[in-house]
N, C-alpha and C positions, 0 to 999 in steps of 0.2 A: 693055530694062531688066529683064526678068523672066530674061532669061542669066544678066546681071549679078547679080541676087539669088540664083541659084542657085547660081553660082561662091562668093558671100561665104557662102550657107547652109555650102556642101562646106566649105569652108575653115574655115571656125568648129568643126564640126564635126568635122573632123581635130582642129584643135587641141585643142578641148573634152576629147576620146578621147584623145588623149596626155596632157594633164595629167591627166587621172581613171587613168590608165595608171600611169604615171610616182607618183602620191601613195600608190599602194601600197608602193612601193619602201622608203616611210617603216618597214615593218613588218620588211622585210628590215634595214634602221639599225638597228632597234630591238634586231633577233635579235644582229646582231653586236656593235654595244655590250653589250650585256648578257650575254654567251659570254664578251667581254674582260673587263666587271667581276669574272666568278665564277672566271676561268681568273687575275687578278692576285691578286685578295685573296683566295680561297678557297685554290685552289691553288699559292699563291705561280707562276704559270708564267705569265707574261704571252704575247701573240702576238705574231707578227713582221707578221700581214698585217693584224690592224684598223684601225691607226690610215688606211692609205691608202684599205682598202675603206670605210672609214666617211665618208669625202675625196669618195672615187666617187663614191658612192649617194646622198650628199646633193647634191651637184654634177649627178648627172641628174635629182634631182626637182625642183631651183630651175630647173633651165636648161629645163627639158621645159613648164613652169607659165607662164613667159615669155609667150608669146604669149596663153594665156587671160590674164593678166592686163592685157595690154595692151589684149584685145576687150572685156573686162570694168570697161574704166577704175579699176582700182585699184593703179594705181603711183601712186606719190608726186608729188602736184601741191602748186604754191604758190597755193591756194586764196584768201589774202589779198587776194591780187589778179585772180586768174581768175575768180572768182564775180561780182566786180564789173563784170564785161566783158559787154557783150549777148551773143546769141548769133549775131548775125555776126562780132563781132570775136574768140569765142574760134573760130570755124574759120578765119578770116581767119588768126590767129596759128598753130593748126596747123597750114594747110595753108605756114606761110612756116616755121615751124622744122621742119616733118618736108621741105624743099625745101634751107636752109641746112645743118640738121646731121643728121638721120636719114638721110637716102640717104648721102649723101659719107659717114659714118663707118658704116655698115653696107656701103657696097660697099669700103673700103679692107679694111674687117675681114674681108670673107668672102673678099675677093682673097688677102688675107695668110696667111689661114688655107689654105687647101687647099695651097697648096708645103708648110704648116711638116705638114700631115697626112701628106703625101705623104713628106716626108723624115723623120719617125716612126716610119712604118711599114717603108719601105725599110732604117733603121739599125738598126732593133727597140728604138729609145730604150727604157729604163726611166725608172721613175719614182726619184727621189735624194732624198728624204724619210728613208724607214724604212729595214730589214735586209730586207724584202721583195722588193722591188723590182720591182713587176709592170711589164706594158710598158704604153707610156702611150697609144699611138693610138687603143688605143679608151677612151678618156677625153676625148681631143680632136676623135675623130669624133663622140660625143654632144654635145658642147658645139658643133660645127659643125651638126650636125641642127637641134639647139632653137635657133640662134641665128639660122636660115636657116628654120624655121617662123615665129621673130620678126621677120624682116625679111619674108617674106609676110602676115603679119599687119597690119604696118606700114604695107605696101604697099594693104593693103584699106581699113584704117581713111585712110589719105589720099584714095583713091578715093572711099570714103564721107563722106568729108567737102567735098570739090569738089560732089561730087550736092546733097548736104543743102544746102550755100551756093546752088547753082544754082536745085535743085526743091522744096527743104522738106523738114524731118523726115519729112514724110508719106511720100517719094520711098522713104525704102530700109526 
């Protein structure tokens, strides 16, 4: 049990360190929106590369955040009802929805994604938005990163939740 605790410390901890990572990124948004404000209406010259890098940056601090906020329990729950549930039937219920639809739709997605990375990067896809047109793989290698820390993430809070139903809150 004390491995096991130490595997979820590491891992929380990644996670924790990339979302604290990644929420700086917000200052980098911030530089380029605000370059594009002064470069459209000051100098009548708008950009060709904001509108996607601002697409990017915001896209790797939501997707990098993911898993903290899954360990952190602050996604979007239907409290109306789950508050009123003891607290074996809410792990009961997520150990059965992260069993019906969080595995099967995170291993389709992560299956799915590595060919479409792999064929991205092999073609040099751009991105078809703007006049810019940067390439897109690494746009969908970070979104593969943070989507594959969220499904390790997943994977521990389900773990941690089998324990907790088994040996009590006090266990993990």
């Amino acid at each position: 049990m004390e491995n096991f605790k130490k595997i979820c410390a590491g891992i929380e901890l990644l996670n924790e360190k990339v979302a604290k990572f990644s929420a700086w990124t917000i200052l980098i948004l911030i530089l380029v929106v605000t370059y594009e404000v002064i470069s459209r209406y000051v100098f009548n010259q708008p950009t060709k590369w904001s509108y996607e890098m601002s697409y990017f940056i915001s896209s790797f601090f939501i997707i990098m955040a993911m898993a903290l906020t899954l360990k952190t329990k602050n996604h979007v729950n239907i409290d109306i009802f789950y508050n009123k549930f003891s607290r074996r039937k809410k792990l009961l219920l997520s150990i059965f929805f992260n069993l019906v639809f969080f595995f099967p739709f995170w291993f389709l997605l992560l299956y799915t994604m590595i060919p479409n990375i792999l064929n991205s990067f092999q073609t040099g896809e751009r991105s078809s938005y703007g006049s810019w047109l940067p390439l897109i793989w690494p746009f969908k290698t970070w979104i593969f990163i943070g989507l594959t820390l969220l499904f390790i993430q997943g994977v521990l809070e389900f773990l941690k939740d089998i324990v907790r139903l088994i040996k009590g809150d006090e266990a993990i």
